[in-house]
Backbone as ProteinMPNN parsed JSONL, in Angstrom:
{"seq_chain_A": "XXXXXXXXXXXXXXXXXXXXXXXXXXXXXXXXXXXXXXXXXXXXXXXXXXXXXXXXXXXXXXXXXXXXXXXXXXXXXXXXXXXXXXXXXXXXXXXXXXXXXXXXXXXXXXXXX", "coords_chain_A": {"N_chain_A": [[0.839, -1.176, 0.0], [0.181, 2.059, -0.493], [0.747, 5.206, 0.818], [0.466, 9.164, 0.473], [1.513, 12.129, 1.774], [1.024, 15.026, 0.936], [0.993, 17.42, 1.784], [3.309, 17.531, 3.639], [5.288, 16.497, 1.923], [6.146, 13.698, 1.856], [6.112, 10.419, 1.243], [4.953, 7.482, 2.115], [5.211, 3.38, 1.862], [4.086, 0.388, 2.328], [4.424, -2.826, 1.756], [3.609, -5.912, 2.19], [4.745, -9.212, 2.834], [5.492, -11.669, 3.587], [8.852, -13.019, 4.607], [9.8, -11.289, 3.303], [8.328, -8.665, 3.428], [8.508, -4.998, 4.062], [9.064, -1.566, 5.068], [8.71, 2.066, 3.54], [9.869, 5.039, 3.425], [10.102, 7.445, 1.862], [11.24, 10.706, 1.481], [10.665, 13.276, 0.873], [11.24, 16.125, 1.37], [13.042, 16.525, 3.375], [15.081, 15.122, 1.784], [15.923, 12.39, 1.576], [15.372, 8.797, 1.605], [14.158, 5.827, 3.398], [14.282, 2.68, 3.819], [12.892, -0.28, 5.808], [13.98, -3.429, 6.365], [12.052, -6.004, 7.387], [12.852, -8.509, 7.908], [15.532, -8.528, 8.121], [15.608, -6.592, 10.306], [16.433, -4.38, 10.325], [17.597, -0.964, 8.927], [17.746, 0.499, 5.985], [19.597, 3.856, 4.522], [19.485, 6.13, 2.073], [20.081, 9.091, 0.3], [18.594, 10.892, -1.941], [18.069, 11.206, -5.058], [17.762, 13.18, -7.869], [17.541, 12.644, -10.419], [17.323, 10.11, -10.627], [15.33, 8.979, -8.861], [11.76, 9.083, -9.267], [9.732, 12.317, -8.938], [7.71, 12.98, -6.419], [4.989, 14.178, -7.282], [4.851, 12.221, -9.767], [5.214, 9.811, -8.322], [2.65, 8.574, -7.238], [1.202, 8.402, -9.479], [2.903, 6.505, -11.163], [2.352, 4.02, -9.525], [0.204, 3.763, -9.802], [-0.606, 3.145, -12.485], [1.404, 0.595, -12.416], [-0.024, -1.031, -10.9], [-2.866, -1.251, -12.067], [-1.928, -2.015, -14.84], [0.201, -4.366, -14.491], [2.382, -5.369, -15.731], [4.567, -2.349, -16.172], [6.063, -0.503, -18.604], [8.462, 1.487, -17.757], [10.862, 4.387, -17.647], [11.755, 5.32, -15.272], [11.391, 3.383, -13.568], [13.952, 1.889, -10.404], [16.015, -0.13, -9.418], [17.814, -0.631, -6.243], [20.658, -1.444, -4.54], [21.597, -2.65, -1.567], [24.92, -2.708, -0.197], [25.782, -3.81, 2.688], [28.185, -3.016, 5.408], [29.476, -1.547, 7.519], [27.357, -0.123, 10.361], [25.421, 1.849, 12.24], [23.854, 2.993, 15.669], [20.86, 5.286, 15.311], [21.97, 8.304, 15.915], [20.988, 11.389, 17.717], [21.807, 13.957, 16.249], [21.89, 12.567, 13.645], [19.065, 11.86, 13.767], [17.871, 14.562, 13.239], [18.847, 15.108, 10.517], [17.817, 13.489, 9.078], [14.932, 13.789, 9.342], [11.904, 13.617, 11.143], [9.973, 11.599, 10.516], [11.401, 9.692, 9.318], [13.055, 9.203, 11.458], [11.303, 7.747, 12.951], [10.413, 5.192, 11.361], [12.635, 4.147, 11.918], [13.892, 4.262, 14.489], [16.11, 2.867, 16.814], [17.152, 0.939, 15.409], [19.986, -0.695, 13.544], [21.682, 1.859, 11.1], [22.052, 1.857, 8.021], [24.084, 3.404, 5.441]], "CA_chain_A": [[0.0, 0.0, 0.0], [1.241, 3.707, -0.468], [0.112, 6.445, 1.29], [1.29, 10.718, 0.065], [1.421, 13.248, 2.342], [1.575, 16.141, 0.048], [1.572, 18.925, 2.524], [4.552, 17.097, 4.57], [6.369, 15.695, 0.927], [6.384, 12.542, 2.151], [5.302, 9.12, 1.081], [4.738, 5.77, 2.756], [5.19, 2.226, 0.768], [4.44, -0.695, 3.468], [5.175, -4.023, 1.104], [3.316, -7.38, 3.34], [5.119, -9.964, 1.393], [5.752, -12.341, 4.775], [9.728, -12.796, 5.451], [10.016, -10.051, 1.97], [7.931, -7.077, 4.185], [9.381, -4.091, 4.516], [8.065, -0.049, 5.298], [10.047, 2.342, 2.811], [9.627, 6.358, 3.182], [10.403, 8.907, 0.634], [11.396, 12.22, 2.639], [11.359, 14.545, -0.193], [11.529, 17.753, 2.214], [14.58, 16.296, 3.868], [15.441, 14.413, 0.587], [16.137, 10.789, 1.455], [14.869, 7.262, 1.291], [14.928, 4.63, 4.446], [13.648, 1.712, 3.888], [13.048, -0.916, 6.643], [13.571, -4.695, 6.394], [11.58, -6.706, 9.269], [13.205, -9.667, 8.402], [16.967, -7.649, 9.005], [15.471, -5.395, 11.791], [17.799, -2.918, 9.867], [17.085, 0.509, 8.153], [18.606, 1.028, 4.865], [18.89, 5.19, 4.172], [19.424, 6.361, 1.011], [20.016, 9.94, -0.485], [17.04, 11.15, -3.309], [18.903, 11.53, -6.462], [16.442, 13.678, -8.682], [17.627, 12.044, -12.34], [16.771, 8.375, -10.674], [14.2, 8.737, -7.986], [10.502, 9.644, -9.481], [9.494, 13.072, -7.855], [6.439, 13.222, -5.671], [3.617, 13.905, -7.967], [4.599, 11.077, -9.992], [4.969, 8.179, -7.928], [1.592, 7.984, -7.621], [0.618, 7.964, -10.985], [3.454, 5.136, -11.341], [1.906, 3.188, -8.423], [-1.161, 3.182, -10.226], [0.23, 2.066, -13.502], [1.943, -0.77, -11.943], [-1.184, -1.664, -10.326], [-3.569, -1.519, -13.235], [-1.242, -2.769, -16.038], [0.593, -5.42, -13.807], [3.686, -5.188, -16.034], [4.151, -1.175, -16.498], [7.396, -0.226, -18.975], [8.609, 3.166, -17.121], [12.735, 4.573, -17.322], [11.801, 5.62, -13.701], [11.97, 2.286, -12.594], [15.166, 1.339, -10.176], [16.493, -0.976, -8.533], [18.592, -0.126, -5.407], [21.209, -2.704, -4.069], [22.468, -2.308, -0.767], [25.516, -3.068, 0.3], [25.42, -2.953, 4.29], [29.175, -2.967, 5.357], [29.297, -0.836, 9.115], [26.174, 0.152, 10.526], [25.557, 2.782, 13.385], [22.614, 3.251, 15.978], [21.209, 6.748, 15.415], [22.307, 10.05, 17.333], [20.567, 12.638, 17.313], [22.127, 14.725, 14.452], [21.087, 11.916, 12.245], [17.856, 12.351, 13.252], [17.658, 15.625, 12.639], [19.306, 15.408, 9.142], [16.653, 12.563, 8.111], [13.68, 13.993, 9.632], [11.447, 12.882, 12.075], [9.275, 10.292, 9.969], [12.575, 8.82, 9.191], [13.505, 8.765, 12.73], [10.007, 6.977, 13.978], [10.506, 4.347, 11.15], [14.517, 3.409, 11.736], [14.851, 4.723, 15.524], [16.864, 2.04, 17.896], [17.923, -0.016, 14.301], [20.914, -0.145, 12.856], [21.196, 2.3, 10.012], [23.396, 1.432, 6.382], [23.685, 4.147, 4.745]], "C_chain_A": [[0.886, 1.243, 0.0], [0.11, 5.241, 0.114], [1.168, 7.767, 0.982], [0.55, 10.867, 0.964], [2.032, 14.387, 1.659], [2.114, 17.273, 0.77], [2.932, 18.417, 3.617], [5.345, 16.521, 3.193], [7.205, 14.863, 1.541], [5.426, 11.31, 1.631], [5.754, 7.443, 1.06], [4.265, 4.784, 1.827], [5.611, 1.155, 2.064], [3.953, -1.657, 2.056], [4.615, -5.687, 2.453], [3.901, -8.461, 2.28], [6.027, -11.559, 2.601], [7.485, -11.972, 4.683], [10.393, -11.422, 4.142], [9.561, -8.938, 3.081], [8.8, -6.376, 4.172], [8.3, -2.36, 4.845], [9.158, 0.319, 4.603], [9.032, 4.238, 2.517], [10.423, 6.75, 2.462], [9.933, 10.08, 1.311], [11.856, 12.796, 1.498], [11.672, 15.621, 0.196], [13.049, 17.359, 2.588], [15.543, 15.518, 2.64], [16.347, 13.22, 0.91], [15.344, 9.836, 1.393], [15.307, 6.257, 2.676], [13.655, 3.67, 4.158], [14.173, 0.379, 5.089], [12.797, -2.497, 6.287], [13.225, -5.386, 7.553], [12.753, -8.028, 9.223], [14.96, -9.726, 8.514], [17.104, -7.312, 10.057], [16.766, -4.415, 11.54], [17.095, -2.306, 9.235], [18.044, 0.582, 7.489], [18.503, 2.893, 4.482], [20.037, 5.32, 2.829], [19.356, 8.198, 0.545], [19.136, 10.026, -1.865], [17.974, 11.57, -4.133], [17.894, 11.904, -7.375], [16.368, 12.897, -10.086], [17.846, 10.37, -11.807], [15.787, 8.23, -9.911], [13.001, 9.473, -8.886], [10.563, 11.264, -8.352], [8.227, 12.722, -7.285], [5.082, 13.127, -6.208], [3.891, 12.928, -9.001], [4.763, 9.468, -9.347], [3.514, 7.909, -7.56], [0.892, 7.371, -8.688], [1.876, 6.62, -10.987], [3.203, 4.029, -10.736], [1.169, 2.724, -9.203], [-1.176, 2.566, -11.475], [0.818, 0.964, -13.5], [0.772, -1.787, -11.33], [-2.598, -2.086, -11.555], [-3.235, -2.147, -14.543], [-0.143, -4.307, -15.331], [2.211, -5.144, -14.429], [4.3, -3.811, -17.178], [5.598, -1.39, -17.148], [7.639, 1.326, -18.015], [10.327, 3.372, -16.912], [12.697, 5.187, -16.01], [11.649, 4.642, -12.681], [13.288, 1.918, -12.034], [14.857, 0.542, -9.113], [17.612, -0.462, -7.583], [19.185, -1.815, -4.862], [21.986, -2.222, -3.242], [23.768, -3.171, -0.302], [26.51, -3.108, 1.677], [27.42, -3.65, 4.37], [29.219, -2.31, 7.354], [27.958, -0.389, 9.556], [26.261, 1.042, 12.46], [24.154, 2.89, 13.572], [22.271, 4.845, 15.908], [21.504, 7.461, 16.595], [21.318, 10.847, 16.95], [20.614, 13.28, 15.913], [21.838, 14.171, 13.764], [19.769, 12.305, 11.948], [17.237, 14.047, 12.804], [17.857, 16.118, 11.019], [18.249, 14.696, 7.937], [15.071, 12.715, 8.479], [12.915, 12.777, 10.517], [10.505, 11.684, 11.505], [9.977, 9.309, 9.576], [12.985, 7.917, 10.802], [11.832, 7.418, 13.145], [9.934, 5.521, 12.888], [11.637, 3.569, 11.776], [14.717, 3.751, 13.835], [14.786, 2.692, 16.615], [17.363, 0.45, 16.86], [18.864, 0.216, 13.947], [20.858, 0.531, 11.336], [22.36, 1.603, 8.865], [22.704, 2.562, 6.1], [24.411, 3.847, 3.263]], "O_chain_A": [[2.041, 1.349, 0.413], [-0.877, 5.877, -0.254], [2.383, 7.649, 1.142], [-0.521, 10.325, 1.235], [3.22, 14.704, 1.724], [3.157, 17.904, 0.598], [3.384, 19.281, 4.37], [6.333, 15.906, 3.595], [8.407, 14.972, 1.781], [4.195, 11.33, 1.65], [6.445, 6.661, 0.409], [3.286, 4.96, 1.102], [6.697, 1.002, 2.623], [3.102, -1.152, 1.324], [5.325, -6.218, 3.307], [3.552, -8.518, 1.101], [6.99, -12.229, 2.228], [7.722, -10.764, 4.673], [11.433, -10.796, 4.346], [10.476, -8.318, 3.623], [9.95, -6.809, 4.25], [7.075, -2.246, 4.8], [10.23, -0.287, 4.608], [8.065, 4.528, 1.811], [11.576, 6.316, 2.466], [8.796, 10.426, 1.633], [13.023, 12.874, 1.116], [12.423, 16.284, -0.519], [14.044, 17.886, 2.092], [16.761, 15.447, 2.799], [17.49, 13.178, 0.455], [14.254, 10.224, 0.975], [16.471, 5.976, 2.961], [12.448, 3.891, 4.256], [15.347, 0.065, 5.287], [11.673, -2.885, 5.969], [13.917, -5.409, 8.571], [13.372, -8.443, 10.203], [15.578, -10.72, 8.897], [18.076, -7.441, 10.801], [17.656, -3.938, 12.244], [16.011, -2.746, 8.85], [19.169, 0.713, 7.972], [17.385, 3.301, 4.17], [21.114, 4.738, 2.699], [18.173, 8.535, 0.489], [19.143, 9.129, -2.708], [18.743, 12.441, -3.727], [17.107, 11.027, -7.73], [15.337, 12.614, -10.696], [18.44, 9.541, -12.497], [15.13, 7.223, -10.175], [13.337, 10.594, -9.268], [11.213, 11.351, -7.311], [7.629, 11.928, -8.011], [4.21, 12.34, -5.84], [2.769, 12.567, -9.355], [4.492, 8.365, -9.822], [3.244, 6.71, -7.634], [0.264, 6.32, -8.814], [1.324, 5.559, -10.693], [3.684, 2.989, -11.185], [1.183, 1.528, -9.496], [-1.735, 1.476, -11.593], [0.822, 0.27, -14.517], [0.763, -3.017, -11.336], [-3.088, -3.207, -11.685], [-4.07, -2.712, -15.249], [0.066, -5.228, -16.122], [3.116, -4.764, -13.687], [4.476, -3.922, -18.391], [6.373, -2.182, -16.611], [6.693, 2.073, -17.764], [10.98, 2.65, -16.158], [13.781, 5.622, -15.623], [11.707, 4.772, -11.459], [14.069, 1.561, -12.916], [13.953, 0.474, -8.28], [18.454, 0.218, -8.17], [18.576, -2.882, -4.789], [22.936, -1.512, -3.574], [23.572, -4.358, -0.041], [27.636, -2.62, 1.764], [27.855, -4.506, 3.6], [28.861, -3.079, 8.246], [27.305, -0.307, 8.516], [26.951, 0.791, 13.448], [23.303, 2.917, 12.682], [23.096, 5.664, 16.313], [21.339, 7.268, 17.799], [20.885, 10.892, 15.799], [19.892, 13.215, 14.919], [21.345, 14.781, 12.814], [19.253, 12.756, 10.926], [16.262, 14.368, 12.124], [17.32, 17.06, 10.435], [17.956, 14.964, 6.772], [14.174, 11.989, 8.051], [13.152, 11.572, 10.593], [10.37, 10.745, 12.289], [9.514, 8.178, 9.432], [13.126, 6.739, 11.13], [11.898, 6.292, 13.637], [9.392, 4.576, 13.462], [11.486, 2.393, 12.107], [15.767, 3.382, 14.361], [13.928, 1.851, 16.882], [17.742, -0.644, 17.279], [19.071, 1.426, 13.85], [20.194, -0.002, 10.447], [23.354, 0.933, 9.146], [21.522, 2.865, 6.261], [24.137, 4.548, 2.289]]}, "name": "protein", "num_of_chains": 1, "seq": "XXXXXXXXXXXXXXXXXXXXXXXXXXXXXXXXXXXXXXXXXXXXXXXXXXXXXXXXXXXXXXXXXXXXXXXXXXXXXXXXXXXXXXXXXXXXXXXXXXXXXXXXXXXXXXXXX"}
């Protein structure tokens, strides 16, 4: 499911997919990406790169294209591949740098950035 918050440019993508699940915000105000794997209990964060991330008013419309056509063509599709390496619990200053909807998904996980 995906929920926008336009007036906060933010939007929520929870994924039930059993040990697959994950929650995955798009902080366009603060401009990153954390996505949470349950079956890690880690927070991946991610920097918004404008010439690969969709902006705001279209990931909906691409949601809904993916949803109605099942197999949508779109060059705003990516794939992200993390490769977790050190990992730190947040401080503060993080959360302040990734915003607080960041913080209330990822806080007392380890982050990869």
């Amino acid at each position: 499911t995906m929920t926008i918050h336009s007036e906060e440019h933010v939007v929520d993508v929870h994924v039930r997919s059993g040990v697959y699940s994950s929650d995955t915000i798009f902080d366009y105000s603060h401009g990153y990406i954390a996505t949470r794997l349950f079956s890690r209990n880690a927070c991946f964060i991610m920097k918004i790169k404008k010439e690969s991330i969709p902006e705001m008013r279209e990931i909906g419309r691409l949601a809904f294209e993916r949803q109605t056509m099942r197999d949508v063509y779109s060059p705003n599709n990516i794939w992200a591949q993390y490769q977790p390496g050190s990992s730190v619990i947040g401080r503060w200053k993080d959360w302040i740098t990734y915003g607080k909807h960041i913080e209330k998904l990822c806080m007392g996980l380890p982050l990869y950035q």
